[in-house]
N, C-alpha and C positions, 0 to 999 in steps of 0.2 A: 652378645658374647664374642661375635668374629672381633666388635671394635675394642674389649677388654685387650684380647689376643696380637691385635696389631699395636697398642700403647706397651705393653708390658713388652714385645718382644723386639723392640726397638733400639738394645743394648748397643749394639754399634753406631746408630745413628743421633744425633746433636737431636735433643728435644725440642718441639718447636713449643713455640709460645702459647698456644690454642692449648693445647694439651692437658690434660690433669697431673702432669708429672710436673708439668712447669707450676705448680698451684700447691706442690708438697711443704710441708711446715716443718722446718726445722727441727731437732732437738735440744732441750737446752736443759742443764745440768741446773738447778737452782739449788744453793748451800742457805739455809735457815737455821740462824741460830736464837733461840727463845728463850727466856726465864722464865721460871717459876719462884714466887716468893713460899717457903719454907718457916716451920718454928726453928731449924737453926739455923738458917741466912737464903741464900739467893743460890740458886741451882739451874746452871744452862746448860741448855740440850741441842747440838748441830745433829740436823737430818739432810741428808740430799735427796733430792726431789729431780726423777726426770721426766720434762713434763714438753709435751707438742706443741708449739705455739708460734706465732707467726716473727714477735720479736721478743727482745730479752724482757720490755716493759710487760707485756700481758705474760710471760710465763713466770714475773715474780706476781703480778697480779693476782693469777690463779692459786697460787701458793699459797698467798697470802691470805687468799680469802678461805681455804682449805686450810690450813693450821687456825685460824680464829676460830671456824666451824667446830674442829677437832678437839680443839686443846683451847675453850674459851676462858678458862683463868689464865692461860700465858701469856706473858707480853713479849711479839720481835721485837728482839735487837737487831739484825741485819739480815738480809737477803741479797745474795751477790747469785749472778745467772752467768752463766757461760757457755756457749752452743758448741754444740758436739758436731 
């Protein structure tokens, strides 16, 4: 608990490398946009997604396998990530 207490309260001090603060994963903003095919045409849906990940490849990765899960009749059309 003491070495929770000495990482977390570390606010003035440069993080060293050793550290589990130095090991923190990003956030990144992931925009997905998907179709559904319709009996009266083609209907797309943007969702943003923010998701923890180490770079922008595995936080569309993630997404992407979580919308085919979710919504498996839809098909992406793109996924653009941007870290917060």
């Amino acid at each position: 608990m003491k070495l929770l207490e000495r990482i977390f309260n570390q606010d003035d001090k440069p993080v060293r490398v050793g550290s589990a603060l130095a090991f923190e994963r990003p956030t990144w903003l992931v925009t997905c946009v998907f179709k559904r095919h319709e009996i009266f045409g083609k209907v797309f849906t943007e969702a943003t997604y923010e998701v923890a990940a180490r770079t922008g490849e595995s936080a569309r990765e993630s997404v992407r396998s979580y919308v085919l899960r979710t919504h498996p009749e839809d098909c992406i059309e793109s996924l653009h990530a941007v870290r917060q």
